[in-house]
C-alpha positions in Angstrom: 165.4 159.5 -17.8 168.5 161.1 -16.3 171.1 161.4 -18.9 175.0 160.0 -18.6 177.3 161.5 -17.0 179.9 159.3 -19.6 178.6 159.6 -23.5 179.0 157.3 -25.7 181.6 158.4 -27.3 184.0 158.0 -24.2 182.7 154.6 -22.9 183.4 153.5 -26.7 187.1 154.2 -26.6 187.7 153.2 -23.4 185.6 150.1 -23.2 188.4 149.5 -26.8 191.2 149.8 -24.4 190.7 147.4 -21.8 188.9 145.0 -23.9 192.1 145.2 -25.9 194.2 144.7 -22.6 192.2 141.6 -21.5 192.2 140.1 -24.6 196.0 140.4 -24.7 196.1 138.5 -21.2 193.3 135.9 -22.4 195.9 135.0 -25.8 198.7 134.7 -23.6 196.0 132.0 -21.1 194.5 130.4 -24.1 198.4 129.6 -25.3 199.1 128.2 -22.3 195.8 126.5 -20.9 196.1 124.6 -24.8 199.7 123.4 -23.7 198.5 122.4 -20.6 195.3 120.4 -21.7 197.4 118.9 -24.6 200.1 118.3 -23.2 197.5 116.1 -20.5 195.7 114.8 -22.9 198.5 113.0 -24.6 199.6 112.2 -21.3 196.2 110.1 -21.0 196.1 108.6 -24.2 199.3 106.5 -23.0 197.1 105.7 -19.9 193.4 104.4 -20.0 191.4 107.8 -20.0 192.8 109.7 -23.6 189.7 111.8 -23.3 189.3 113.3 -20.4 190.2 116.8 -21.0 188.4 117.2 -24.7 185.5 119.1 -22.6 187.8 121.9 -21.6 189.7 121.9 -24.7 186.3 122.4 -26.5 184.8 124.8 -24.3 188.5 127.4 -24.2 188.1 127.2 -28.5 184.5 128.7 -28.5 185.5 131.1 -25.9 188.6 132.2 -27.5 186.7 132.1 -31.0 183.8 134.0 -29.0 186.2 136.9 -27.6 188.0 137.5 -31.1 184.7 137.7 -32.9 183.5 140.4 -30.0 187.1 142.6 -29.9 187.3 142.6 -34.0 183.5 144.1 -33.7 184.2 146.5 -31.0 187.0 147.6 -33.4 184.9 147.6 -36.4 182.3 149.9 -34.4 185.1 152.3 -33.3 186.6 153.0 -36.1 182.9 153.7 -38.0 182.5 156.1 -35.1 185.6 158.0 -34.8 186.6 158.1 -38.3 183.7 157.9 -40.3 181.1 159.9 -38.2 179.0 156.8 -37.6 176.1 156.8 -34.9 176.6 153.9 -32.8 174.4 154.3 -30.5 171.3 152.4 -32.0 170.8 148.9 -31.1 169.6 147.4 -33.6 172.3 147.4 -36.6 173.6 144.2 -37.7 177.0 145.1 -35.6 175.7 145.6 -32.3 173.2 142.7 -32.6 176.4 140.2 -33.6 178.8 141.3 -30.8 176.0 141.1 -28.6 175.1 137.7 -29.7 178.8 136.8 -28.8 178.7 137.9 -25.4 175.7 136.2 -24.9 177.1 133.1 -26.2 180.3 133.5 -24.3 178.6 133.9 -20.9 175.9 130.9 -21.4 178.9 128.8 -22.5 181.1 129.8 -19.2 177.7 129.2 -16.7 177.1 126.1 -19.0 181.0 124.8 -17.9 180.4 126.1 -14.4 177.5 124.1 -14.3 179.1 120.8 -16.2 182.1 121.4 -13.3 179.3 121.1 -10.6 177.9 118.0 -11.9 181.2 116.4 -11.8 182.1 117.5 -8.7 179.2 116.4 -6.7 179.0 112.7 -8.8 175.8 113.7 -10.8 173.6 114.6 -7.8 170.4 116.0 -9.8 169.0 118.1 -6.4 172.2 120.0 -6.9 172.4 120.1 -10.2 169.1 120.4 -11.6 168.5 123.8 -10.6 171.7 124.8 -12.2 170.6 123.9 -15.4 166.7 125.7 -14.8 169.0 128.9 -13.8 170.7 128.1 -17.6 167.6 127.7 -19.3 166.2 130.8 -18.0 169.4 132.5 -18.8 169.2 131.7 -22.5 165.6 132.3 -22.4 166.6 135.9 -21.2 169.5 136.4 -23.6 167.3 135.5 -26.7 164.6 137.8 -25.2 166.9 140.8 -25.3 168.5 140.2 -28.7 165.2 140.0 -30.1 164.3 143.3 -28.1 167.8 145.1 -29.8 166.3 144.2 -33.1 162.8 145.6 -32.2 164.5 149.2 -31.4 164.8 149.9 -35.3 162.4 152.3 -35.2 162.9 153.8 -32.0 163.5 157.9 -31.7 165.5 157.9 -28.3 168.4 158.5 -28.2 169.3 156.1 -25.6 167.8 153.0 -27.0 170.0 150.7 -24.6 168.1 152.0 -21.4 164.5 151.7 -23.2 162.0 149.6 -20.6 161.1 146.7 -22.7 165.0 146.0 -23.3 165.7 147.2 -19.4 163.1 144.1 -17.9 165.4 141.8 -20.4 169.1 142.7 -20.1 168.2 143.0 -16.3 167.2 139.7 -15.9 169.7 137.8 -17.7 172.8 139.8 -15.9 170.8 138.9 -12.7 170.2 135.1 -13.8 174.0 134.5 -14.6 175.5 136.4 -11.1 173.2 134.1 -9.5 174.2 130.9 -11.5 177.9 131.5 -11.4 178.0 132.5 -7.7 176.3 129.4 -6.7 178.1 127.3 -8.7 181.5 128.7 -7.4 180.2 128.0 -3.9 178.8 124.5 -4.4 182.1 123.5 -6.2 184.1 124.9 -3.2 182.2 123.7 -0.4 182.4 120.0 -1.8 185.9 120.4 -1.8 185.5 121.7 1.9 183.4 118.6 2.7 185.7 116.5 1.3 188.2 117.6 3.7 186.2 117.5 7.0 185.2 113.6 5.9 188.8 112.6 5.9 189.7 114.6 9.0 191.1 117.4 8.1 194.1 115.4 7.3 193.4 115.4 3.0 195.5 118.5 1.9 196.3 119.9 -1.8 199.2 122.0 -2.4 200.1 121.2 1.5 197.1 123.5 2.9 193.8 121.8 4.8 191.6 123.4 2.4 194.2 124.7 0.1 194.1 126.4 -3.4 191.9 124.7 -4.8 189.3 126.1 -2.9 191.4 129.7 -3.3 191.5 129.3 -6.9 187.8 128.5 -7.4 186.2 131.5 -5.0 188.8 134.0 -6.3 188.2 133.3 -10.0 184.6 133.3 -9.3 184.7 136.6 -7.7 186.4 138.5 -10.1 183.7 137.5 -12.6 180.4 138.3 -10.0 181.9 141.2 -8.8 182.3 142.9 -12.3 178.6 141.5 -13.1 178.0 143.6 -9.9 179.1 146.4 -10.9 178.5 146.3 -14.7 174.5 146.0 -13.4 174.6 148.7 -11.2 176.1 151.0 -14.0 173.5 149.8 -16.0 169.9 150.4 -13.7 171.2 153.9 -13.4 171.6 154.4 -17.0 175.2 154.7 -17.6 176.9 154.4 -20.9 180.5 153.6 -18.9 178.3 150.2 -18.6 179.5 149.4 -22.5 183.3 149.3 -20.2 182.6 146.4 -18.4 179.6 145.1 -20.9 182.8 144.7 -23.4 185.4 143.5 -20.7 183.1 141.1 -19.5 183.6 139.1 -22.5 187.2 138.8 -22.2 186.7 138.2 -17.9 184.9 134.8 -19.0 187.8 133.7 -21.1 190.2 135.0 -18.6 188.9 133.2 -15.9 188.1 130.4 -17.5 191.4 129.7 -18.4 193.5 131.0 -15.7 192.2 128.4 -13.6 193.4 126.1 -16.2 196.7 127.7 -15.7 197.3 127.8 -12.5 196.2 124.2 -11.3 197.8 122.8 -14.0 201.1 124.7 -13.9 201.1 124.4 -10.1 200.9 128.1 -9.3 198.6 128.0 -6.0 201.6 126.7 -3.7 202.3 129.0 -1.4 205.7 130.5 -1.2 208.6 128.2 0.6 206.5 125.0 0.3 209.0 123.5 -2.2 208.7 120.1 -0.9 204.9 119.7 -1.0 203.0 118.9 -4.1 203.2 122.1 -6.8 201.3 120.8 -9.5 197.7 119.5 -9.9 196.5 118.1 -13.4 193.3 120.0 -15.3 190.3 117.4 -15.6 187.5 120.0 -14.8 189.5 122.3 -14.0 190.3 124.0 -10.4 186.3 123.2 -10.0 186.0 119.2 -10.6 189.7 118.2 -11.0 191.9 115.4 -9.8 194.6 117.6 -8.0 197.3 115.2 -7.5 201.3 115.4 -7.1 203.5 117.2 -8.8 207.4 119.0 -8.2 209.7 118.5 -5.7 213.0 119.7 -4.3 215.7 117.3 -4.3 216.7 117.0 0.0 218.7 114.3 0.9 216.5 112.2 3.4 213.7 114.0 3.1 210.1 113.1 3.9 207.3 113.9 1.3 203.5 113.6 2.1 201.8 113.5 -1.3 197.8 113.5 -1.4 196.0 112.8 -4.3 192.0 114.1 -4.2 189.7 112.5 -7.2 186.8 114.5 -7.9 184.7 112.7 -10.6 182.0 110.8 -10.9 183.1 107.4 -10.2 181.3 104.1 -9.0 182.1 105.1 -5.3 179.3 106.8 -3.4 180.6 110.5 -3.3 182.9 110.4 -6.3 185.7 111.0 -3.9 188.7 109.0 -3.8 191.6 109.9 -1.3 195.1 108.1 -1.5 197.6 110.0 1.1 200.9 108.5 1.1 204.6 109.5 2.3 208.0 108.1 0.9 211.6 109.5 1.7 213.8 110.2 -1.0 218.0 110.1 -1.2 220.4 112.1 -3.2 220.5 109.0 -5.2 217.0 109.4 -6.5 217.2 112.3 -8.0 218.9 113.1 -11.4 218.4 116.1 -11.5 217.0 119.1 -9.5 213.4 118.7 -10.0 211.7 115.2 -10.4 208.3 114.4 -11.1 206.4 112.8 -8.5 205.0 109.3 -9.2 201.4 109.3 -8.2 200.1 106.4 -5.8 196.5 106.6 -7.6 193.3 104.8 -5.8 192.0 102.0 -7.9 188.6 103.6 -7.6 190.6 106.4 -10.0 190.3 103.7 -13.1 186.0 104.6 -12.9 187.2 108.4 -14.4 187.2 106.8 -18.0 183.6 106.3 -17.5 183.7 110.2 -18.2 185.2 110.6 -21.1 184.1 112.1 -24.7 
């Protein structure tokens, strides 16, 4: 076995610092994704579907909950290292087994979302689905197979017991099983949105683009996750400790992600520069990845004519799940109190079937 050209020792404190930078970035997306979900949700409960966004809420908890418990271990592990002369290179102390646990949990709780997303998305089909969830299964399967293998390694006299074989076969697969899970969830979830589009003629558009953010939002977000699996795995088959860098970031990628889609839909940050008067805002049922993305600022222009589309994704009772309301009204000075005014959304009454949904 070809030893590291990064020890331990290294990939430890530096894996520290940018977990501790992305954990900084997912707070600072948690805080907001929370007012964003709650601030929907109590939106809803004045309307007919109060529950709507509970899934989402519940899922960016554990994660958060999931990424503290990792980043205070990862602490915990460096400071026995540095300051008390601890080996941390075993893989089997009650430490390492914990944090790994977490990141486990953490990544078969994102795919498990990704997959939830996909089932909304595409109105419960089970041939697209289904497979999805075998990909899950296997990826739990995997991740229990390679904690049990960490525990197995007590007794083991290498002194690289992360790159052993019988934990190689497992760790392997189950970063292999969730690149492949999250990847084609990302791209089922964006090309329904694409088909979407092409059914109504090209003429449906979010955020004033044909195919528009949403489908930006979803393939970026899912990039940025795959391609650090990428290159986390390839670090790891050639027996590199720098593979504890993005083992430890990847934690905090998954809540990052997770949420800054949250953010950014819901916020209205995919518009792209100078379209003032199209829609700017989209609300945050399933995310960028099964959301309703619907109305939201305008500028106040005297006379000025406003197309506003509204795109339900959901399983509803139509075949599809797809309802599309486009409509355009012109507004006066007189309209407007103020600067910025909310849009009033001209919903589909096929949008009523989206309590069916709720928790």
């Amino acid at each position: 076995m070809a030893p590291s050209a990064v020890d331990i020792a290294t990939s430890t404190l530096v894996a520290l610092f940018v977990e501790s930078v992305l954990y900084g970035m997912f707070v600072l997306l948690f805080a907001l994704a929370m007012s964003v979900l709650l601030g929907k949700r109590r939106a809803n409960k004045r309307g007919r579907s109060g529950g709507r966004t509970m899934p989402m809420i519940v899922a960016s908890v554990v994660m958060f909950i999931l990424s503290t418990i990792h980043i205070a271990i990862d602490l915990k592990r460096a400071m026995q290292g540095f300051l008390y002369g601890v080996n941390i290179a075993p893989v089997s102390t009650a430490s390492y087994l914990l944090k790994s646990t977490a990141y486990a949990m953490q990544t078969i709780v994102g795919d498990a979302f990704m997959i939830y997303r996909v089932y909304l998305v595409w109105d419960g089909d089970k041939r697209v689905y289904l497979p999805l969830v075998l990909l899950l299964c296997g990826g739990i399967t995997a991740g229990a197979g390679a904690l049990q293998a960490f525990a197995a390694t007590k007794h083991a006299t290498t002194g690289n017991p992360i790159f052993l074989i019988n934990l190689h076969n497992w760790i392997v697969s189950f970063f292999s099983i969730t690149l492949v899970t999250n990847a084609t969830s990302t791209l089922l979830i964006a090309a329904r949105i694409w088909l979407i589009d092409r059914s109504t003629g090209n003429t449906a558009k979010v955020f004033g683009r044909r195919l528009g953010p949403a489908i930006l939002i979803i393939v970026e977000s899912g990039a940025i996750y795959s391609v650090a699996l990428v290159i986390l795995l390839a670090l790891y088959v050639n027996n590199s400790y720098a593979q504890y860098i993005l083992l430890d970031a990847e934690v905090q990628i998954v809540g990052v992600v997770f949420t800054m889609i949250i953010v950014r839909v819901g916020m209205g940050l995919g518009a792209a520069p100078g379209e003032t008067t199209r829609n700017t805002n989209a609300s945050t049922h399933g995310s960028a990845s099964g959301a309703r993305l619907g109305g939201g600022f305008r500028s106040a222009t005297s006379g000025q004519r406003i197309q506003t589309t509204t795109l339900e994704l959901s399983p509803t009772q139509i075949r599809g799940g797809v309802s599309v309301t486009t409509t355009q009204e012109v507004k006066t000075d007189a309209d407007y109190t103020s600067g910025w005014v909310i849009d009033k959304q001209d919903h589909a009454a096929d949008g009523a079937n989206w309590a069916r949904g709720d928790v």
